[in-house]
KOLDO-492653 format. One record per residue: residue in one letter; y, z, x of N, C-alpha, C in turn. Coordinates in steps of 0.001 Angstrom, whole numbers, padded with zeros to 6 digits, always signed. Each point is the difference from the previous one (the first is absolute). Layout:
# KOLDO-492653
aYZXYZXYZX;...
***
This chain:
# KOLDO-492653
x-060385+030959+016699+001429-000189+000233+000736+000267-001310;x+000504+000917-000061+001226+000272-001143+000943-000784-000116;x+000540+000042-001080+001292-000711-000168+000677+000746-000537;x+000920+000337+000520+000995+001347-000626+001792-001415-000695;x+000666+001398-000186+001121-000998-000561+001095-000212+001235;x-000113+000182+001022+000896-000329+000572-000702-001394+000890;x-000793+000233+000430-000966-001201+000203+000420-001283-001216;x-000420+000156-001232+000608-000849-001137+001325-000446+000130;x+000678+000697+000294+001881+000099-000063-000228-001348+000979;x-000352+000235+001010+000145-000684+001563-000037-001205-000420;x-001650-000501-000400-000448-001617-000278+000921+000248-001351;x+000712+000438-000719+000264-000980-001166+001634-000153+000453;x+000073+000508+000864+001955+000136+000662-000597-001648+001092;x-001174+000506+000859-000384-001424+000733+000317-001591-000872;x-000886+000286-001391+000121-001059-000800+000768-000688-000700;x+000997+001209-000478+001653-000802-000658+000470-000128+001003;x+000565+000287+001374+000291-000475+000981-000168-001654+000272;x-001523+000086+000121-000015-001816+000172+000475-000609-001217;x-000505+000955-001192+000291-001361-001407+000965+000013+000225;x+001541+000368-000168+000694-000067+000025+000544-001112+001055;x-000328+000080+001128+000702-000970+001013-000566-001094-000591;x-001471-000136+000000-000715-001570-000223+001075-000799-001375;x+000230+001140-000915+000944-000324-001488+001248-000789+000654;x+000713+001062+001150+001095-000768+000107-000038-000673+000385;x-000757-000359+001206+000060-001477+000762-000237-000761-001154;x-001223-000390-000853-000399-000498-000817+001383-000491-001035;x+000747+000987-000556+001874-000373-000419+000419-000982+001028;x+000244+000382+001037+001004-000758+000916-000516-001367+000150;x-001264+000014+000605-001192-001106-000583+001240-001056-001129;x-000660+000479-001209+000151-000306-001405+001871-000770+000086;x+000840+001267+000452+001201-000489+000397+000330-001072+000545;x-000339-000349+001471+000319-001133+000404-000599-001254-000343;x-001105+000021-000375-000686-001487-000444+000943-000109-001438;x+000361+000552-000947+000374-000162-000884+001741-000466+000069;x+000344+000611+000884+000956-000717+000435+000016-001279+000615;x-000845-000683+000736-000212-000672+000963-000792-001288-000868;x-000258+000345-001325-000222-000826-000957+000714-000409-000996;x+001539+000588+000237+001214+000043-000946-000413+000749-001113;x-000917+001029-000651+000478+000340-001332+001309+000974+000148;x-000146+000901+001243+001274+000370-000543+000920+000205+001240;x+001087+000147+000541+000794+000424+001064+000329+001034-000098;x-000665+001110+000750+000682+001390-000029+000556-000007+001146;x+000741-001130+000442+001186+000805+000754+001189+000034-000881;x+000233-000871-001358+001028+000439-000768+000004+001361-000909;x-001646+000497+000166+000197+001379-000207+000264+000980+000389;x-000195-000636+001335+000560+001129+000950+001620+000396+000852;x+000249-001296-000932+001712-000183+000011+000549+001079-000878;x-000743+000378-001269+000841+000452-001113+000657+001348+000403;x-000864+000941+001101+001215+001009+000319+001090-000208+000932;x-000039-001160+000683+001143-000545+000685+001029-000258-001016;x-000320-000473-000677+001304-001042-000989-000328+000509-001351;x+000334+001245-000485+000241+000708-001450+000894+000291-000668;x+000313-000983-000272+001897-000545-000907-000503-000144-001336;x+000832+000329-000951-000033-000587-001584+000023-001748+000122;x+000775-000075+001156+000183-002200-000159-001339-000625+000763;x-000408+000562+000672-000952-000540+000868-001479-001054-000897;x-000325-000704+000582-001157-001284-001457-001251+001531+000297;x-000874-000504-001023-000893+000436-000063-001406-000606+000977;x-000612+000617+000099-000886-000555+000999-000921-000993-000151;x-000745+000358-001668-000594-001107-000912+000711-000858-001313;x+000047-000906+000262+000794-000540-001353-000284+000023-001245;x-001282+000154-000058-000327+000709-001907-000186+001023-000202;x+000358+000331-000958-000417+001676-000535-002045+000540+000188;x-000348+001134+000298-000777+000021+000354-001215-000078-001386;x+000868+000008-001421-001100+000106-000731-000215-001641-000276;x+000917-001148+000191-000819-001646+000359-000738-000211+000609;x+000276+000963+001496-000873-000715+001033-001483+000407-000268;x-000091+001387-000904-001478+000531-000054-000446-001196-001148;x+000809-000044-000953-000695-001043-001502-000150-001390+000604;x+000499-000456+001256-000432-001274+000524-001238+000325+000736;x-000273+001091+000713-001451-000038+000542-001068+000250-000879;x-000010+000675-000457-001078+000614-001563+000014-001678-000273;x+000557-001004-000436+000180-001281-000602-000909-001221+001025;x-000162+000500+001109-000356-001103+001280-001468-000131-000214;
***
């Protein structure tokens, strides 16, 4: 049995196919428990193209280079 390259093409188009889905579910996965554990609410992220004003609050209240020097610190 040969294996030519279009044969190859097939199973490796077969194979990122699944990785890919298993990845995303695996995100969405990741998404809702993480929400559902409070670290973060992305539905106020998903507000930000609704409501994109100069006055509008920000979504997190510290600047993002505290919030990283408080975790590195934990």
């Amino acid at each position: 049995m040969e294996m030519d390259l279009r044969n190859l093409q097939g199973y490796a188009n077969i194979f990122m196919t699944i990785f890919l889905v298993v990845m995303l579910y695996w995100y969405i996965i990741h998404l809702y428990r993480s929400e559902k554990k409070g670290v973060r609410d992305y539905e106020k992220y998903g507000n930000i193209a609704l409501d994109d004003s100069v006055t509008s609050t920000p979504v997190e209240d510290k600047p993002a280079s505290q919030r990283e020097y408080k975790e590195e610190n934990k």
